[in-house]
Backbone as a printed PyTorch tensor [residue, N CA C, xyz], in Angstrom:
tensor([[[  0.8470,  -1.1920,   0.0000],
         [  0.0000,   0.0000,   0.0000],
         [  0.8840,   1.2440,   0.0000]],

        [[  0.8090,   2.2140,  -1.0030],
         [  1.5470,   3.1930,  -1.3250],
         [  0.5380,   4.7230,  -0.1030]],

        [[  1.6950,   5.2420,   0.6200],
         [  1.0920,   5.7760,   1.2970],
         [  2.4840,   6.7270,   2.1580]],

        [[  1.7060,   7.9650,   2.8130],
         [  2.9640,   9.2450,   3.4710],
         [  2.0090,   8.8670,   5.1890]],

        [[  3.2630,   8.9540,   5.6330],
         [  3.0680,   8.9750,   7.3650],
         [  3.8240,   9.7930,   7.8180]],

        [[  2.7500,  11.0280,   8.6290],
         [  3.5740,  12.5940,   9.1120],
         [  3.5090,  11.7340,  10.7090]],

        [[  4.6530,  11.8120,  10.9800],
         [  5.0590,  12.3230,  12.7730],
         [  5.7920,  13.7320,  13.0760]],

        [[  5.4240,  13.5420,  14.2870],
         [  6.5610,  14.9140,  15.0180],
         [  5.3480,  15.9590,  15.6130]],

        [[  4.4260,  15.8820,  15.0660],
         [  3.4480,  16.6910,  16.2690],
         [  3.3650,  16.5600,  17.1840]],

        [[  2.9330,  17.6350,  18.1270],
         [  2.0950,  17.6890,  19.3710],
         [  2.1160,  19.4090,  19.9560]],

        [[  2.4520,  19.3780,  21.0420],
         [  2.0770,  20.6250,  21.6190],
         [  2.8930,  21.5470,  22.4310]],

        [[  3.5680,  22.3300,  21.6020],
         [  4.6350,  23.3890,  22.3880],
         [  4.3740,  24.7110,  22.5960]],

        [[  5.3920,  25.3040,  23.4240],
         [  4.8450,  26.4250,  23.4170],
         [  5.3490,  27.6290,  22.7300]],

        [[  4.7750,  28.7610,  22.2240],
         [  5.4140,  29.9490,  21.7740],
         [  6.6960,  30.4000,  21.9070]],

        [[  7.3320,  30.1380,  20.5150],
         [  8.9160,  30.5290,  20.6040],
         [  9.8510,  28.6350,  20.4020]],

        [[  8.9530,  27.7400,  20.9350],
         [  9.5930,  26.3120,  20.5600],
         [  9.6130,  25.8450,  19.1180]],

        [[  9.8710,  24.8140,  19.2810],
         [ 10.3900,  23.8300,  18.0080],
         [ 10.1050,  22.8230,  17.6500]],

        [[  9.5360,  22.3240,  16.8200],
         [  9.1040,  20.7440,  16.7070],
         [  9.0010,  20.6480,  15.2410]],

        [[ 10.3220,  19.3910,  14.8150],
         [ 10.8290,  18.8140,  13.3650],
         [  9.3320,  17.6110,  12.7920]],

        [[  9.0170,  17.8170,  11.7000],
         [  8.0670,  17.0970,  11.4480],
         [  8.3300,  16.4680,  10.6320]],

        [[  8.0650,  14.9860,  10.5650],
         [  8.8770,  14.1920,   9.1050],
         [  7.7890,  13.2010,   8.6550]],

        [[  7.9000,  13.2380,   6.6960],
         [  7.0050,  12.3070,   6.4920],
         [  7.6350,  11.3420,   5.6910]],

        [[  7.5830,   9.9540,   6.1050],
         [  7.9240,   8.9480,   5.4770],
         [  7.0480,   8.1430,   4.8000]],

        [[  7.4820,   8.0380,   3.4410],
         [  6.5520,   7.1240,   2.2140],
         [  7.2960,   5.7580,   2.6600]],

        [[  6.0270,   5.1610,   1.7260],
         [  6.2080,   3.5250,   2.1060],
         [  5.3010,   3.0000,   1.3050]],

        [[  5.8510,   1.7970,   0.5530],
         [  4.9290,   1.0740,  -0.2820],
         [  5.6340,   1.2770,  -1.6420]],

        [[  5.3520,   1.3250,  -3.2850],
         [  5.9670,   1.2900,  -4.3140],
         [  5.9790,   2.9060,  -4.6950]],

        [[  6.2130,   4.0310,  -3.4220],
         [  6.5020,   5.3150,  -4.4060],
         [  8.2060,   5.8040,  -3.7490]],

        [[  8.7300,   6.2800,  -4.8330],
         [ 10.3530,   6.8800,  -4.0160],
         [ 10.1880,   8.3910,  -4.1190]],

        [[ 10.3800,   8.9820,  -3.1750],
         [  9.9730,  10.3650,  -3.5260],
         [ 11.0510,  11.4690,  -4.2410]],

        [[ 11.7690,  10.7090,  -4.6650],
         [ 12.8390,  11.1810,  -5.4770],
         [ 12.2690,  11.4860,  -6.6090]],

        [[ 11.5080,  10.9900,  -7.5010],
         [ 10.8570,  11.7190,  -8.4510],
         [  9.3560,  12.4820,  -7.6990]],

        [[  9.4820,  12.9220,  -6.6090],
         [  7.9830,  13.9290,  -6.6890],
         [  8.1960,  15.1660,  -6.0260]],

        [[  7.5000,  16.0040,  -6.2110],
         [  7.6310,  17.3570,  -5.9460],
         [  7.0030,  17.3100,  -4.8350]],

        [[  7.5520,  17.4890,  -3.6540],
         [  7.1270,  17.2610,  -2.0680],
         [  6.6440,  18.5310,  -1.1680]],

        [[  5.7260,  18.8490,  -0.6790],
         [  5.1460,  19.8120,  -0.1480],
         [  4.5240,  19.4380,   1.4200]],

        [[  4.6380,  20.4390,   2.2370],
         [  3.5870,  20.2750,   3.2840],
         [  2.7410,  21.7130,   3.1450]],

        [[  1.4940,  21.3720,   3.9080],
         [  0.0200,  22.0840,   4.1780],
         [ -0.3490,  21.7910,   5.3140]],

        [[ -1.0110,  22.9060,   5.6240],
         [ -1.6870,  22.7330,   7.1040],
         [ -3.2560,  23.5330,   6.7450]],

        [[ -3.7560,  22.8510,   7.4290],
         [ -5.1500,  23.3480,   7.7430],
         [ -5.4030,  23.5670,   9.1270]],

        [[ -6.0620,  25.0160,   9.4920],
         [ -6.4560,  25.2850,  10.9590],
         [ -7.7990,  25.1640,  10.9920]],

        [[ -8.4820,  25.0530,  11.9840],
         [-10.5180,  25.0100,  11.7940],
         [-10.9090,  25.7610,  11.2050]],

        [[-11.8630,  25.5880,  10.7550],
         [-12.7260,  26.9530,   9.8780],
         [-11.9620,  27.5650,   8.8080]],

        [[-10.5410,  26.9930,   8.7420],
         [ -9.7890,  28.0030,   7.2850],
         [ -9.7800,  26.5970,   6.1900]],

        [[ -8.9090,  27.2030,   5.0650],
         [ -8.5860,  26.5290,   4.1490],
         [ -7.7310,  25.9310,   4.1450]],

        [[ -7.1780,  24.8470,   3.6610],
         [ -5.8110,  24.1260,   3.5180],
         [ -4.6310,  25.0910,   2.8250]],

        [[ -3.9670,  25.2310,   3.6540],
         [ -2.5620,  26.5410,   2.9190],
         [ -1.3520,  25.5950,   2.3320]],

        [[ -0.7340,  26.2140,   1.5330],
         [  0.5910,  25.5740,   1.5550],
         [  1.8320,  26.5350,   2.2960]],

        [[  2.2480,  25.2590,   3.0740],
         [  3.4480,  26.0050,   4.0090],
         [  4.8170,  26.0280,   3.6560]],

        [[  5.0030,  24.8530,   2.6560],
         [  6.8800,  24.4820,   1.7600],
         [  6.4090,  23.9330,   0.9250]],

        [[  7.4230,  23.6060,  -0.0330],
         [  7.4840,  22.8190,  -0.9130],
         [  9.2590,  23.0360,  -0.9900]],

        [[  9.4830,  21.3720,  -1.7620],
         [ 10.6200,  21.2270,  -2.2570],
         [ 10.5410,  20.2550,  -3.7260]],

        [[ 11.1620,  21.3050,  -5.2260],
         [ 11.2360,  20.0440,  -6.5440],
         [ 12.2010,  19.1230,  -6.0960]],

        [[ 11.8200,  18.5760,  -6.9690],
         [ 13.2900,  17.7100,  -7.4800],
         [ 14.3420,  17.8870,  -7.4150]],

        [[ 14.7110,  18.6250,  -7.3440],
         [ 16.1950,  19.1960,  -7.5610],
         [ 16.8490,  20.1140,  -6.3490]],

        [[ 15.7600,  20.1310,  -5.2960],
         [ 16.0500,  20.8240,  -4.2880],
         [ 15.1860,  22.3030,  -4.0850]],

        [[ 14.7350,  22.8110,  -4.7620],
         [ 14.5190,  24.1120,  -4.7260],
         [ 13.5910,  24.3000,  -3.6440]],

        [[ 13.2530,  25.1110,  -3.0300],
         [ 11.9580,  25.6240,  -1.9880],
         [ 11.4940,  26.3650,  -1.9130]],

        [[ 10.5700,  26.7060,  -1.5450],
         [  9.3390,  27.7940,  -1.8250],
         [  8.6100,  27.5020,  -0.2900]],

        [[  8.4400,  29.1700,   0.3070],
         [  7.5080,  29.1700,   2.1000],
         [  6.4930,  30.2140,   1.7450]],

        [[  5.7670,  29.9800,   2.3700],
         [  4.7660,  30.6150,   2.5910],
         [  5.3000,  32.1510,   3.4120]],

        [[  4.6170,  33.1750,   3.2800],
         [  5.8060,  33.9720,   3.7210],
         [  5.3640,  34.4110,   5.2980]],

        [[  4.7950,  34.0660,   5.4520],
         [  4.5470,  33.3130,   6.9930],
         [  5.7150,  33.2750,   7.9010]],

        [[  6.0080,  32.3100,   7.1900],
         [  6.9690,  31.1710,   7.6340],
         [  8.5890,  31.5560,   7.1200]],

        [[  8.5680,  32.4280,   6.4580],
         [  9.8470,  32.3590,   5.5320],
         [ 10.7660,  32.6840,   6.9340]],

        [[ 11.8420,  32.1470,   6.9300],
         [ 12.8920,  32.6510,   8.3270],
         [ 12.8260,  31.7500,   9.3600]],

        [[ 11.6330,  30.9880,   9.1510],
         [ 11.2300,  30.3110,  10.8780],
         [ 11.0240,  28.5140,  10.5420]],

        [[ 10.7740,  28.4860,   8.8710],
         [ 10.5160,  27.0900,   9.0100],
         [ 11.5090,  26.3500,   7.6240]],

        [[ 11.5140,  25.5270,   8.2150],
         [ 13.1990,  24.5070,   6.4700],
         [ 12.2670,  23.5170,   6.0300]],

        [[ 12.2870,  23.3600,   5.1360],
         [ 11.7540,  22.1200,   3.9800],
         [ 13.5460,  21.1020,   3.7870]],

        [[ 13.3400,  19.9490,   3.8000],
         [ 14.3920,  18.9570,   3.2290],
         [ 14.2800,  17.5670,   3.1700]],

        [[ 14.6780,  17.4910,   1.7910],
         [ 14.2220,  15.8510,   1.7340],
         [ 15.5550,  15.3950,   1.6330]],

        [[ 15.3830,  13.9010,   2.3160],
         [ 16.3000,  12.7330,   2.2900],
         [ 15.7830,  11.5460,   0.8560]],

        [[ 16.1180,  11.8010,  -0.0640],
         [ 15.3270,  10.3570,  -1.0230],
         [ 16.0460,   9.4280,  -0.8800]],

        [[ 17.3340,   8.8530,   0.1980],
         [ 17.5940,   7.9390,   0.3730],
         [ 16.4500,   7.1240,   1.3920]],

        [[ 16.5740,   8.1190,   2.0840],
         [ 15.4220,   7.4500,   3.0540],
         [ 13.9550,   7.5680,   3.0810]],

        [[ 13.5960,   8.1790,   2.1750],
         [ 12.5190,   8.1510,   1.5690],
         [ 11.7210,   9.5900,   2.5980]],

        [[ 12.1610,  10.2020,   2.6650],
         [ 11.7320,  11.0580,   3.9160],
         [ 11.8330,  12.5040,   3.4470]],

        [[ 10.7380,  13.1500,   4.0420],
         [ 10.6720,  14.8750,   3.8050],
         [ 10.6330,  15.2390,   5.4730]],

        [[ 11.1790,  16.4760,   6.0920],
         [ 11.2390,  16.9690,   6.8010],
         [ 10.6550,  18.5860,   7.0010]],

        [[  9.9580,  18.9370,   8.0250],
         [ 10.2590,  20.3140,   8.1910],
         [ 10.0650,  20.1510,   9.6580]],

        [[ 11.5250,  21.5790,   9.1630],
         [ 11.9540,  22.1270,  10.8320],
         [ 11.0210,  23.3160,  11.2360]],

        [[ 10.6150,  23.4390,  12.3010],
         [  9.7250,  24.6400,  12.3280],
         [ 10.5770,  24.9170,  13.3850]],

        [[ 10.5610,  25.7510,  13.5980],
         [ 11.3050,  27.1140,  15.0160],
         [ 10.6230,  28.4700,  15.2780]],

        [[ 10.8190,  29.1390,  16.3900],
         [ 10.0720,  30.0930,  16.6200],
         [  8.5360,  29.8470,  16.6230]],

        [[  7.8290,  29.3450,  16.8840],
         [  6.6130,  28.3060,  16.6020],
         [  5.5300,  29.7010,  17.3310]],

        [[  4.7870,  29.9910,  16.6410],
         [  3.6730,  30.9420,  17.0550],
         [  2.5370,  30.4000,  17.0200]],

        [[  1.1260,  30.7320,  17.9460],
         [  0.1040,  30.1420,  18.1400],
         [ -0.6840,  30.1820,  16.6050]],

        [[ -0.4810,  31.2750,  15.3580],
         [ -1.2070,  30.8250,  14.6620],
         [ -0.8910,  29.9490,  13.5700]],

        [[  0.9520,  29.3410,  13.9960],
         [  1.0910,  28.1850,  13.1790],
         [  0.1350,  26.5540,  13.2410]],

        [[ -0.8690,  27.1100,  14.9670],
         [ -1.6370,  25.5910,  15.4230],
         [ -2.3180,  25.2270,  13.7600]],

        [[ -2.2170,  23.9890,  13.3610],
         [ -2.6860,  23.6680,  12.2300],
         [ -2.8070,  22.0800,  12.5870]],

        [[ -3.2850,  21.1320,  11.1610],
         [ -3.0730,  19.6000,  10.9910],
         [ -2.0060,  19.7670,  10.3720]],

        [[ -0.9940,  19.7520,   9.9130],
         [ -0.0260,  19.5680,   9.0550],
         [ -0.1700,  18.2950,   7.8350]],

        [[ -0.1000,  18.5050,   6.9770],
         [ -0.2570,  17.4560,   5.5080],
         [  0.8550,  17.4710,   4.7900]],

        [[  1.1460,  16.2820,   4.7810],
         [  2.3050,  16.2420,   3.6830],
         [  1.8920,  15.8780,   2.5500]],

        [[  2.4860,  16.4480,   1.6570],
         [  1.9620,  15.9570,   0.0080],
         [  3.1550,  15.5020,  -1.2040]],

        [[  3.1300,  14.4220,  -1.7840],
         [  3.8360,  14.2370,  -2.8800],
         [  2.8480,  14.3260,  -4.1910]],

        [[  3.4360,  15.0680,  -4.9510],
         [  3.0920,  15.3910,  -6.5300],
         [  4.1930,  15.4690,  -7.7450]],

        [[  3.3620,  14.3680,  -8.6460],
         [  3.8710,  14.2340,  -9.6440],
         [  2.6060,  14.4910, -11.0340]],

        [[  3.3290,  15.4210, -11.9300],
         [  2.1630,  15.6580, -13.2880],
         [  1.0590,  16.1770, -12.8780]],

        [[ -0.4720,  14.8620, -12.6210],
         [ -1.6520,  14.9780, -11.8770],
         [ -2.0500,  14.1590, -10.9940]],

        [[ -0.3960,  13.3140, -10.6590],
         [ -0.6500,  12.0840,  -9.2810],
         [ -0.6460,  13.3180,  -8.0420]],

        [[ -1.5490,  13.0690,  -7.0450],
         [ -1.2580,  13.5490,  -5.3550],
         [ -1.5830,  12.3050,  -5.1120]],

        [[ -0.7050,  12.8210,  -3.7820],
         [ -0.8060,  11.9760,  -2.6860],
         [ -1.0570,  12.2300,  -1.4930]],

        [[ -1.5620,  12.2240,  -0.4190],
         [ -1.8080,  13.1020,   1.1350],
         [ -1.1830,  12.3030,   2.2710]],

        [[ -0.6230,  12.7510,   2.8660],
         [ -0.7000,  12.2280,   4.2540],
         [ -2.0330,  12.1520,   5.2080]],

        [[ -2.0730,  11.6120,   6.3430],
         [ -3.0210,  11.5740,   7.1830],
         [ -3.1930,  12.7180,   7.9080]],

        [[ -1.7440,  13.1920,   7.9600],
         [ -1.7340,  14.4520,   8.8720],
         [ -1.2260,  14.2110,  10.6130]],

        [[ -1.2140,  15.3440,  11.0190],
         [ -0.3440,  15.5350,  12.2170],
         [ -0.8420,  16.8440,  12.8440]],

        [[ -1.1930,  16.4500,  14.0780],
         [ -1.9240,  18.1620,  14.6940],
         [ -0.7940,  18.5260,  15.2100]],

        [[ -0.3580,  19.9990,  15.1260],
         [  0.5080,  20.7470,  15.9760],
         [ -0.3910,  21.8460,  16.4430]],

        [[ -0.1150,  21.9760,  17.7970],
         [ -0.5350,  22.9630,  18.9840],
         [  0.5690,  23.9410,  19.4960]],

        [[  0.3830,  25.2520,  19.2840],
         [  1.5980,  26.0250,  19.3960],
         [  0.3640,  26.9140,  20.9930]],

        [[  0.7340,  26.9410,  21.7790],
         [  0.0900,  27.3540,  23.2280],
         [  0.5200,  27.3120,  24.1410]],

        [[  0.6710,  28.4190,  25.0020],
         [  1.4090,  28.5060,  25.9120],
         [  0.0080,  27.6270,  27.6360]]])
């Protein structure tokens, strides 16, 4: 079963840190996909927070620009983001996404709680 599993959530407080990583598993390598995370908070829309191509490049939400890293490992099949400085209105689900052409893929997601 081809599928992304986000860990690294939970609940810190204003000004902390918490690395979030999603590991594929099953017949996809994420070496060919254009890897992104999203978060959704209640009542809003699903945002995009990073992305990283193929080739490395990244793109933040400008939010975030300064406070959060996108990086993939395609040995290990793994995308990361570092978040730092963590503010209450980063609280979101976090989603990881791989895209290729018009393949997506979603993670299940991961709640982060930024609250003092």
């Amino acid at each position: 079963q081809v599928q992304l599993v986000e860990s690294g959530g939970g609940l810190v407080q204003p000004g902390g840190s918490l690395r979030l990583s999603c590991a594929a598993s099953g017949s996809i390598f994420i070496s060919i996909f254009a890897m992104g995370w999203y978060r959704q908070a209640p009542g809003k829309q699903r945002e995009l927070v990073a992305t990283i191509t193929t080739g490395g490049s990244t793109n933040y939400l400008d939010s975030v620009k300064g406070r959060f890293t996108i990086s993939r490992d395609n040995a290990a099949n793994t995308v990361l983001l570092q978040m730092n400085d963590l503010k209450p209105e980063d609280t979101a689900v976090y989603y990881c996404n791989a895209a290729r052409n018009n393949y997506n893929l979603w993670g299940q997601g991961t709640q982060v709680t930024v609250s003092s």
